[in-house]
C-alpha positions as CSV (number, residue, x, y, z in Angstrom):
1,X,294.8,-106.0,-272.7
2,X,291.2,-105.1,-274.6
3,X,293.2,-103.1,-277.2
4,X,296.5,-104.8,-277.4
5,X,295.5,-106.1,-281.1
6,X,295.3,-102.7,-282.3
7,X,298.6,-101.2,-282.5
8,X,302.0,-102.3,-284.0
9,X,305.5,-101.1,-283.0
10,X,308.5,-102.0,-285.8
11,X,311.6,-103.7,-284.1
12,X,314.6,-102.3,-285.1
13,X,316.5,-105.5,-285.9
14,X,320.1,-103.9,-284.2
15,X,318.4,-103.6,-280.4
16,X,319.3,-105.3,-277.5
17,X,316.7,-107.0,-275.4
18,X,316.6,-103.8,-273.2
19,X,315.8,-101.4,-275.7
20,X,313.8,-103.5,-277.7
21,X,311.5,-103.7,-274.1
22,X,312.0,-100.6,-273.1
23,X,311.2,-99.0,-276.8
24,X,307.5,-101.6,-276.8
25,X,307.0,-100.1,-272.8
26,X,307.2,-96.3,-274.4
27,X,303.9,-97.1,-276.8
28,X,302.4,-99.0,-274.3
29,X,302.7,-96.2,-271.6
30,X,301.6,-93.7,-274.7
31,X,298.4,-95.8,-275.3
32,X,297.3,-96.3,-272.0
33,X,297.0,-92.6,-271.8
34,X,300.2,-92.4,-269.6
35,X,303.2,-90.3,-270.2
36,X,306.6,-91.8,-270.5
37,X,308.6,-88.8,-270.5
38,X,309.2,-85.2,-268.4
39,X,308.0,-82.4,-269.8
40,X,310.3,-79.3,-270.4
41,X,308.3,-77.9,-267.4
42,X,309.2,-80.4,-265.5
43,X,313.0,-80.3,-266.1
44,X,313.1,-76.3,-266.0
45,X,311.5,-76.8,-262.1
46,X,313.7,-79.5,-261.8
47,X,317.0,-77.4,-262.3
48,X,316.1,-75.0,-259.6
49,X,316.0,-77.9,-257.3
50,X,319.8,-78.2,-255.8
51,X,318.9,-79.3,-252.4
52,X,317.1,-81.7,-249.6
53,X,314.1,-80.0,-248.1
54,X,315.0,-78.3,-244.7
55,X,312.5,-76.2,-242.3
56,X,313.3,-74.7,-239.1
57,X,310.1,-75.5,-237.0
58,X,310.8,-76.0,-233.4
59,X,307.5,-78.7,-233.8
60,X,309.7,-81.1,-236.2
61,X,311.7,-83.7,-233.5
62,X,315.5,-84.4,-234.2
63,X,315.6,-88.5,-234.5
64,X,318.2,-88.8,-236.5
65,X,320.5,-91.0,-234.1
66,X,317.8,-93.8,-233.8
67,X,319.1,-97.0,-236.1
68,X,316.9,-96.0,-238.9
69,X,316.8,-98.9,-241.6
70,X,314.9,-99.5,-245.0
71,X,314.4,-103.0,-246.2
72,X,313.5,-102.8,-250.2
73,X,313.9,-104.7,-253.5
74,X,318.0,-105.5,-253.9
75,X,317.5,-102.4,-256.9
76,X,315.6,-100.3,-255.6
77,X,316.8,-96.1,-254.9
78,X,313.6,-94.7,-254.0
79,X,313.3,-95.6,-250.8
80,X,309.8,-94.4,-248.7
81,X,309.9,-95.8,-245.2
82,X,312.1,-96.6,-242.5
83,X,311.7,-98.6,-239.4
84,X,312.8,-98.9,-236.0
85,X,311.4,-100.8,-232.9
86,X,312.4,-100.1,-229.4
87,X,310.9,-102.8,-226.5
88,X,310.0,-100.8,-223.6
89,X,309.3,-104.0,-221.7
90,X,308.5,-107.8,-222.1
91,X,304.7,-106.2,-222.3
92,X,305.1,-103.1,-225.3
93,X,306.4,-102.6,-228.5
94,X,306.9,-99.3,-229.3
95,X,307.2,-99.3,-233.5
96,X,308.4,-95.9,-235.6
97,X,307.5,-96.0,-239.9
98,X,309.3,-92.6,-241.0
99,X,308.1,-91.5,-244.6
100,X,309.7,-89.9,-246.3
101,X,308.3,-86.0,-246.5
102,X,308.0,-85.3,-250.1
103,X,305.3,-82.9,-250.2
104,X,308.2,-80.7,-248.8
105,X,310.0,-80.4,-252.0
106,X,306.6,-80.7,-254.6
107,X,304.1,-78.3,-254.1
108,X,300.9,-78.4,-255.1
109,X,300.2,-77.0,-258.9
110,X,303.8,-77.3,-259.7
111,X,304.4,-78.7,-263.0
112,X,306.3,-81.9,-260.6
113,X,302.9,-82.4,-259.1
114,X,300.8,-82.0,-262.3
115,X,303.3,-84.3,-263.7
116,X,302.8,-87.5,-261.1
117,X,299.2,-86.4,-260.9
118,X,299.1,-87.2,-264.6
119,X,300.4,-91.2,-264.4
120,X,299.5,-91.1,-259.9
121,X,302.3,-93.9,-259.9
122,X,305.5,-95.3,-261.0
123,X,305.5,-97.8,-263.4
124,X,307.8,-101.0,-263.3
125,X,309.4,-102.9,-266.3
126,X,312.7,-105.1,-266.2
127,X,314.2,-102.7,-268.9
128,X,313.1,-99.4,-268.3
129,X,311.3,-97.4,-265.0
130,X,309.2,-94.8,-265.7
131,X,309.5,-92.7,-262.2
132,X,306.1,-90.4,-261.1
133,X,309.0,-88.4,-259.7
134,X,312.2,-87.1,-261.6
135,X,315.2,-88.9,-260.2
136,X,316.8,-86.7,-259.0
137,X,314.6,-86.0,-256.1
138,X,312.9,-89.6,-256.1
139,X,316.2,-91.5,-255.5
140,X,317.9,-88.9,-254.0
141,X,316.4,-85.7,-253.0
142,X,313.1,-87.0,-251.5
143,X,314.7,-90.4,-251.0
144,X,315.6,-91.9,-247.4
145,X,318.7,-92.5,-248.3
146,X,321.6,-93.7,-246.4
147,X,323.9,-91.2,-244.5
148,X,321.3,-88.2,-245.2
149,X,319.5,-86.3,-242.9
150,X,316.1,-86.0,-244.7
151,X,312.7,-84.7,-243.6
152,X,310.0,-87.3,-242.6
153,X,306.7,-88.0,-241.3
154,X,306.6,-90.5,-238.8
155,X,303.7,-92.9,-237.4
156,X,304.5,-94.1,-233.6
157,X,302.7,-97.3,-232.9
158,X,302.8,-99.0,-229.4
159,X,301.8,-102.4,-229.5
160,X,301.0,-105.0,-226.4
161,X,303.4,-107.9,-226.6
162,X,300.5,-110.1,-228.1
163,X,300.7,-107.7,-230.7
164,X,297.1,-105.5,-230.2
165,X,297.4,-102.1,-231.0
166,X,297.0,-99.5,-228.0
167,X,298.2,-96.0,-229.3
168,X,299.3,-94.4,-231.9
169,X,300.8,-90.7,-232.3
170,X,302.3,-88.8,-235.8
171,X,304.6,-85.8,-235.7
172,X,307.3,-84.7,-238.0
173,X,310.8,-85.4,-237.6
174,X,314.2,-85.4,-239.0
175,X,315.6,-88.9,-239.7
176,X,319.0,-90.4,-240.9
177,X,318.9,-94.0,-242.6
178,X,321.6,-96.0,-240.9
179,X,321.8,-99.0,-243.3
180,X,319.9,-99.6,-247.0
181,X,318.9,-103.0,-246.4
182,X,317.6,-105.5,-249.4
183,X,314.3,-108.4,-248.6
184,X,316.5,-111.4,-249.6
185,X,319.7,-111.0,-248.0
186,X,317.7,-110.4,-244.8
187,X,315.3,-112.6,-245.3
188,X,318.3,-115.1,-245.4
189,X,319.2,-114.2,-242.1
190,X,316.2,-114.1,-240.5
191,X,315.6,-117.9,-241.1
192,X,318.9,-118.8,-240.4
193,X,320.7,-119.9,-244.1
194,X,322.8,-116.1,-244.7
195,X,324.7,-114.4,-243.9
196,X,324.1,-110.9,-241.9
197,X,324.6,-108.0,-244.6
198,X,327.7,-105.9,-244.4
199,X,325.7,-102.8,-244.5
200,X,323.6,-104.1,-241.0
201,X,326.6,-104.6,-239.4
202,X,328.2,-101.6,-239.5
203,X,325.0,-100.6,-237.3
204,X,325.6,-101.6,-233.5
205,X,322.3,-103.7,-232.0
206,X,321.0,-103.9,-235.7
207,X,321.1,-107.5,-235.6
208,X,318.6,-107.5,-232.3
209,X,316.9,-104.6,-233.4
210,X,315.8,-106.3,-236.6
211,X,315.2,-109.7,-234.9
212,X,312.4,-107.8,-232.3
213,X,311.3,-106.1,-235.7
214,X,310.4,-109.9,-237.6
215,X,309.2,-111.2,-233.9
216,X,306.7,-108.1,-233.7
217,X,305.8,-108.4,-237.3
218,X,304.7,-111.9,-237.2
219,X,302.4,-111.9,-234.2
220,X,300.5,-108.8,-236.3
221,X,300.5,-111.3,-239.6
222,X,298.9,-114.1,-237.4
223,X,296.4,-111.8,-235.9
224,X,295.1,-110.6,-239.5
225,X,295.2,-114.0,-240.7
226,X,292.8,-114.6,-237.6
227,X,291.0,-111.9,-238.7
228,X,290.7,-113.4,-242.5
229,X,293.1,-111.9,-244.3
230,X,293.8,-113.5,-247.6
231,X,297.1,-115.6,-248.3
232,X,298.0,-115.5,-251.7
233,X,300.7,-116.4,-253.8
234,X,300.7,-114.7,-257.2
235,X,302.5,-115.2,-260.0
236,X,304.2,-112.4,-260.6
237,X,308.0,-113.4,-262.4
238,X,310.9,-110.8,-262.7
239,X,313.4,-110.5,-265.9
240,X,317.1,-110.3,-265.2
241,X,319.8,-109.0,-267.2
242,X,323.1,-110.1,-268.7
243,X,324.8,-107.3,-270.6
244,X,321.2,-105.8,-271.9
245,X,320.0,-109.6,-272.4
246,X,317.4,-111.5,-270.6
247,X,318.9,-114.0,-268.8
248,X,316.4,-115.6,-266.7
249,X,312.8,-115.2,-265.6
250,X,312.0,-116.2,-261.8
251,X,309.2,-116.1,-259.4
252,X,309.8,-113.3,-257.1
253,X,309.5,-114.8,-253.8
254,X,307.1,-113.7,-250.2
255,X,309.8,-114.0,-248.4
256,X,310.2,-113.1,-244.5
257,X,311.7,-109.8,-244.9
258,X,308.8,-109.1,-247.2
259,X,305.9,-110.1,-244.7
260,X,308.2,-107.9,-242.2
261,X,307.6,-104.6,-244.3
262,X,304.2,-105.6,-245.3
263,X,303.0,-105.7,-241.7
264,X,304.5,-102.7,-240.7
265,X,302.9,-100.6,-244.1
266,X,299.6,-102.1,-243.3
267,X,299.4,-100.9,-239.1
268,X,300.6,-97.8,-240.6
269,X,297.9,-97.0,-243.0
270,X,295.6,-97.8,-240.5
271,X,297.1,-95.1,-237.9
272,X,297.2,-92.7,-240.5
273,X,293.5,-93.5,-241.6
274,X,292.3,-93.0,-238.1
275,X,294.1,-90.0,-237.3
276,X,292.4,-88.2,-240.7
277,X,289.1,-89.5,-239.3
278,X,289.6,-88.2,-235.6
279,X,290.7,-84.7,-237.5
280,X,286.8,-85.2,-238.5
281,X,287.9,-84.3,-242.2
282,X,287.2,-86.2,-245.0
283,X,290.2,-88.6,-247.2
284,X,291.3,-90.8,-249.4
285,X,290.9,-94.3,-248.6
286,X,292.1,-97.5,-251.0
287,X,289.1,-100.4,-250.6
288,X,288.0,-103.6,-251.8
289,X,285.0,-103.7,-251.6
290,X,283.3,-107.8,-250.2
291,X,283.3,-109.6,-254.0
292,X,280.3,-109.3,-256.0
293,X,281.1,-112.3,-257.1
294,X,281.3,-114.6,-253.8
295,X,279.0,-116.9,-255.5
296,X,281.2,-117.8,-258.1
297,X,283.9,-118.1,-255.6
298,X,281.9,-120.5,-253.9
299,X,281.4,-122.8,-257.2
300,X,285.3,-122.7,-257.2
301,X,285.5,-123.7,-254.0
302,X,283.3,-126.5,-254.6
303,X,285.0,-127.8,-257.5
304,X,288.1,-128.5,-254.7
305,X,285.6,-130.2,-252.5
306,X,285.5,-127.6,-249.8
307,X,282.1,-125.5,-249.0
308,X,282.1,-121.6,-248.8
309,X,278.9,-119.7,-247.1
310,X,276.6,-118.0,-249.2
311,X,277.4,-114.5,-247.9
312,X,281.1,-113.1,-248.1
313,X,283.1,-114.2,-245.1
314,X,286.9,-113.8,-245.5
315,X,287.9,-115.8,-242.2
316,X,285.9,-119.0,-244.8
317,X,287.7,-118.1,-247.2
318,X,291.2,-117.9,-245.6
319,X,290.7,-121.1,-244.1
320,X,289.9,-122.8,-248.3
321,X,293.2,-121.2,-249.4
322,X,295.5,-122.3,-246.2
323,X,294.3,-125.7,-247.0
324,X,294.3,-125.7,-250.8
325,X,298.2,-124.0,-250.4
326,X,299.3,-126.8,-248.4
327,X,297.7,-129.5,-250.2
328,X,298.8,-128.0,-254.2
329,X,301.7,-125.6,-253.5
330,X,302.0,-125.9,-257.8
331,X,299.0,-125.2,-258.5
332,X,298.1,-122.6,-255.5
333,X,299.2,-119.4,-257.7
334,X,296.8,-120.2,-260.3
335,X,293.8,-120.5,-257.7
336,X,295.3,-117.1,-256.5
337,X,295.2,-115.2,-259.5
338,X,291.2,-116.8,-260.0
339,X,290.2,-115.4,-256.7
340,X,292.1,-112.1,-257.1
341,X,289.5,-111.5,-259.8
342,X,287.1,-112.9,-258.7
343,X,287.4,-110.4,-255.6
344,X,287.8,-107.2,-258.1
345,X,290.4,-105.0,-258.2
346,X,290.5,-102.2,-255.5
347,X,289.7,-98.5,-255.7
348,X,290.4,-95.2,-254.4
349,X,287.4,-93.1,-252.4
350,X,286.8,-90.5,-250.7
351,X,285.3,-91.3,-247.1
352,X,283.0,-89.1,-244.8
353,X,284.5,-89.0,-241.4
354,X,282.7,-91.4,-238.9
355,X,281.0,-92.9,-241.6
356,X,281.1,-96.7,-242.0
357,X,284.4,-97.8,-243.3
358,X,283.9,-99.8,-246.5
359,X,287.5,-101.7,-245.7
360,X,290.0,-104.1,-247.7
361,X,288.2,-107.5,-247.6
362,X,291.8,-109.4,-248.7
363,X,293.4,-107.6,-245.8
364,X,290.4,-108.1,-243.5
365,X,291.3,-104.3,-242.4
366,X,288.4,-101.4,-242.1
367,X,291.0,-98.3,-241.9
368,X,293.0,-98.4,-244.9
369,X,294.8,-95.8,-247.1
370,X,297.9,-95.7,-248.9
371,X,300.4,-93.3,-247.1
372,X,303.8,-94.8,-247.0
373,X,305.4,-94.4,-251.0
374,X,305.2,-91.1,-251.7
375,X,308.3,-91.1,-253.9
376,X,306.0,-94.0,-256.1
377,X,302.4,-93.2,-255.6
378,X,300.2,-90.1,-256.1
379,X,297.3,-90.7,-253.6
380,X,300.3,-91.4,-250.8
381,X,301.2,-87.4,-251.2
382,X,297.9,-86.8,-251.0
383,X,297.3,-88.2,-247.8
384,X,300.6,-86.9,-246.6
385,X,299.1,-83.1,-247.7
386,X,296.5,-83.9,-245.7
387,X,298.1,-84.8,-242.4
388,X,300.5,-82.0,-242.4
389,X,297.4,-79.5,-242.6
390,X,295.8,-81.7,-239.6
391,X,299.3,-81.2,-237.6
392,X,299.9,-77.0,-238.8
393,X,296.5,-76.4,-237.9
394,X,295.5,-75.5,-241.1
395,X,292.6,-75.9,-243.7
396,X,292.8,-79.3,-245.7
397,X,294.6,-78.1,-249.0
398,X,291.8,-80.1,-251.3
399,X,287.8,-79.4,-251.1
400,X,285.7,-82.8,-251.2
401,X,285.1,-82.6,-255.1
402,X,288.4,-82.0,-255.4
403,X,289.4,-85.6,-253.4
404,X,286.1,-87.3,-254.9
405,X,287.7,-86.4,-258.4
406,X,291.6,-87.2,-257.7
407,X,290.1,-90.8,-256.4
408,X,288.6,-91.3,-259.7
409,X,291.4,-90.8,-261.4
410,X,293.8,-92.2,-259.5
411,X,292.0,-96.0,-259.7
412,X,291.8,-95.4,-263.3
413,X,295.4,-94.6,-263.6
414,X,297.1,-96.8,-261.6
415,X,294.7,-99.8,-263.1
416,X,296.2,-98.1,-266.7
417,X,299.8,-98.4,-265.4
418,X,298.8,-102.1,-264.0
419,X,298.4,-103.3,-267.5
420,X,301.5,-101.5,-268.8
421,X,303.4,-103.7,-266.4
422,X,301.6,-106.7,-266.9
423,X,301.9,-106.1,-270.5
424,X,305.4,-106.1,-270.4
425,X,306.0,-108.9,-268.3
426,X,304.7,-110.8,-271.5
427,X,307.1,-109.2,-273.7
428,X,309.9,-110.3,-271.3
429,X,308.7,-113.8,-271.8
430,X,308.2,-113.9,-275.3
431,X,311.5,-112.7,-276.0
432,X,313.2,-115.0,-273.9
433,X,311.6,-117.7,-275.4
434,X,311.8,-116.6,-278.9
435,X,315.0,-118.5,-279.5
436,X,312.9,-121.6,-278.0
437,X,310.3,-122.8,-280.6
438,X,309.6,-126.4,-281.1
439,X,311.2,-127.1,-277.8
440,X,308.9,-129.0,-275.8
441,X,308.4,-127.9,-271.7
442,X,305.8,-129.2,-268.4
443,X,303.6,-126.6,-267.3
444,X,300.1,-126.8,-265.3
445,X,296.5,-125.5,-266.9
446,X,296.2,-122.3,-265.4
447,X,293.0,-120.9,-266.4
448,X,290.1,-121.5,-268.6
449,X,287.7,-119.0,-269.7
450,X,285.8,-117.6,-273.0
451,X,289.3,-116.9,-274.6
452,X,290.8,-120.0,-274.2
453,X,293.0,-122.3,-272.1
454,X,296.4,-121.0,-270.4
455,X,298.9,-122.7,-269.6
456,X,302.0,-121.7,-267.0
457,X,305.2,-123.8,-267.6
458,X,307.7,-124.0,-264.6
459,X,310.9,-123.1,-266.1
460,X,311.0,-120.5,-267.0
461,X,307.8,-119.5,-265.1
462,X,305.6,-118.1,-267.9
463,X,302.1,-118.4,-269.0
464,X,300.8,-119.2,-272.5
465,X,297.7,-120.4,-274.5
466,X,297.4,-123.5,-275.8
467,X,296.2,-123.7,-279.6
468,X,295.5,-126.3,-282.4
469,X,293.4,-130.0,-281.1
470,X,293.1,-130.5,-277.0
471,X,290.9,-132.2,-274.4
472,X,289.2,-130.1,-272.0
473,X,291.4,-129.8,-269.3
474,X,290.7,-128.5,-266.0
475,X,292.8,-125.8,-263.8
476,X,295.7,-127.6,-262.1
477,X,296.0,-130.4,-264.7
478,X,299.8,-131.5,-265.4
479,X,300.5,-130.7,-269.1
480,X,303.4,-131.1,-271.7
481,X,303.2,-128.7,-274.4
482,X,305.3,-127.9,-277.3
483,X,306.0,-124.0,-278.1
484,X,305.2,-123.4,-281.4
485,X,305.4,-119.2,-281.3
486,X,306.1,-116.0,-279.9
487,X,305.5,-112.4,-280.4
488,X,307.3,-109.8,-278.9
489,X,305.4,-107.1,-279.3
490,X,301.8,-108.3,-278.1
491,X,303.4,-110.4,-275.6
492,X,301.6,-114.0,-277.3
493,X,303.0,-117.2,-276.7
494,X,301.5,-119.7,-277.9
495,X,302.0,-123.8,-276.9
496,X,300.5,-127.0,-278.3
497,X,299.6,-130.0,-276.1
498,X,301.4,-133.1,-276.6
499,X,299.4,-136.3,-276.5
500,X,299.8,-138.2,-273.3
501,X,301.4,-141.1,-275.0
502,X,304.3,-138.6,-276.6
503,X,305.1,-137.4,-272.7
């Protein structure tokens, strides 16, 4: 965080872990040029706002009765998307993504809109969330929620039974969630250690209809992976809470349920890309763009003995990381995170129709947008605006200065709002281990650069950097380190390396 030295916050020595995080996430959002907090405007607009959206247009299909799930985080409300999967035949798949319509309660201009323009995304801490949407229409209103009949946009996919694409359709359509569904419990199930939730169960054919759901969704993750796409494995930890206490930090897993929704979001913002280009009018795609810095990637793909081409080439580089992950499972998040910035982070731009897609080189896609989180993410309602004026017929509601502009803006934001998270996630582990100091832990070298060595100890996952006297060590070296301090505020934690002979 470039500026993370340059602002204090005083800890009120009566605050629980969750306030104390929550109160250090307010200044953070404040000086990231995001803003925490509705404005009156909002909540005035807000209070006029007492039901679901409803429209009576004989062009919006009735699919409520179809056994509508979501799969999400165990926590989450605001739920996006929806799935179901019908097999015509041992030779087709026909897939249905409903999203949930929520450009049909926030109009353009409205201080709602001008509000999640403003931040273009939620933002994510363990003690506090800072919606893009009031809650009352993001986890319930414009929500999918269980038992509700709620307005949706849906993207119809038929796939062959290998899994190729061969045509896609969207229309609008009212849907009912059937069951609220959460990645581990299903995941469980999937691969055969848990039990089948209560809430899938009260669903007849859920069971099956999931199963044919994860069998679909696999044959599309093998065919990207043929393609190139990237396999990471990120360190990315999660806070829980005891009674407004941290009481443990673990590794969020990419479980099966996961890869399952990822799939199903990625074929989706293809179709929606390609229908916007068809429409021969101009949107908002989210790239990343081939790394500028392949040649460095190389060099770190030499220093593991395995040689890259000179010229990008994700299928290459796929194949380094499938290796490296089976041969150093420990040390294969740390190699991710080098090559995640290595790569760049992605961006939001504004593409000419039947122009030459830049793509998302770590998806190894060429049609990619973001479409299916409205409830969480600005440029989502944006492409959702833009359908819905493909589908009424109607002018698109945003001129191309007007997208080229939002685009701007929204990578900025959503890169500010990054940090913010990140930034937190430090917090979380500094205060858990505040109590720690002089306590002595294992952990791996996880990066080395003009700031210093990091080091990521394994329980609880967190990453630190290592002060005082040390050899050069390189990534992926074994360590035992001694914490010696933490603060809160800036997220620091700080270790010292214990001579071999002391281990």
């Amino acid at each position: 965080m470039s500026n993370s030295r340059q602002y204090t916050f005083r800890t009120k020595n009566n605050q629980n872990h969750r306030e104390e995080l929550a109160r250090i996430a307010v200044g953070v959002m404040i000086v990231r040029g995001l803003e925490p907090d509705f404005s009156a405007a909002v909540r005035e607009q807000l209070a006029q706002i007492n039901g679901a959206a409803v429209e009576n247009n004989p062009l919006i299909r009735d699919l409520r009765d179809l056994p509508w799930c979501s799969i999400d985080n165990d926590d989450s409300l605001d739920l996006d998307q929806l799935t179901v999967l019908k097999k015509i035949d041992e030779r087709e798949y026909c897939l249905l993504v409903a999203i949930a319509d929520v450009d049909a309660l926030i109009k353009i201009g409205s201080p709602i809109d001008e509000h999640a323009f403003i931040n273009t995304r939620s933002v994510y801490t363990s003690a506090r969330i800072f919606p893009m949407l009031p809650v009352k229409l993001s986890t319930n209103l414009s929500s999918l929620n269980p038992g509700q009949d709620r307005l949706a946009m849906i993207c119809e996919m038929h796939f062959t039974n290998e899994g190729i694409l061969k045509k896609t359709e969207i229309y609008r359509a009212n849907v009912r969630n059937q069951a609220q569904l959460a990645y581990d419990a299903i995941s469980d199930w999937l691969e055969g250690g848990g039990q089948f939730p209560a809430a899938a169960k009260a669903v007849s054919g859920l069971d099956i209809q999931l199963k044919i759901q994860d069998e679909l969704a696999q044959k599309l993750r093998v065919l990207r992976h043929e393609s190139g796409s990237l396999e990471f494995d990120i360190f990315q930890p999660r806070a829980s809470f005891i009674d407004n206490e941290i009481s443990e930090i673990k590794q969020q897993p990419h479980n099966r349920a996961r890869q399952l929704i990822e799939e199903f979001m990625i074929a989706t913002n293809g179709c929606t890309s390609r229908f916007l280009e068809r429409a021969g009018i101009y949107s908002m795609r989210r790239v990343v763009r081939s790394p500028e810095k392949w040649l460095r990637i190389v060099k770190v793909a030499l220093e593991y003995g395995y040689s890259l081409p000179n010229e990008p080439d994700a299928q290459a580089l796929e194949s380094f990381l499938a290796k490296q992950h089976q041969q150093d499972p420990v040390g294969f998040p740390d190699l991710s995170l080098l090559i995640v910035k290595l790569m760049g982070s992605g961006e939001y731009i504004v593409e000419k129709p039947s122009s030459q897609p830049i793509g998302h080189f770590g998806l190894a896609v060429s049609d990619y947008m973001h479409s299916t989180a409205p409830n969480r993410r600005y440029p989502d309602i944006i492409t959702m605006r833009l359908i819905k004026s493909v589908l009424a017929g109607e002018d698109p509601p945003y001129s191309v200065q007007e997208l080229k502009s939002m685009a701007l803006h929204c990578t900025l934001q959503e890169d500010a709002s990054k940090k913010v998270e990140r930034q937190l996630r430090k917090s979380e582990a500094a205060l858990l281990l505040r109590s720690r100091i002089g306590q002595y832990f294992s952990g791996i070298v996880s990066g080395v650069n003009e700031k210093g060595t990091w080091i990521r100890i394994f329980d609880p996952p967190v990453e630190g950097r290592l002060i005082g006297e040390f050899d050069d060590y390189p990534v992926g070296h074994l360590i035992r380190v001694k914490l010696t301090s933490t603060h809160v505020e800036r997220g620091f934690i700080d270790f010292a390396a214990v001579p071999e002979n002391q281990n």
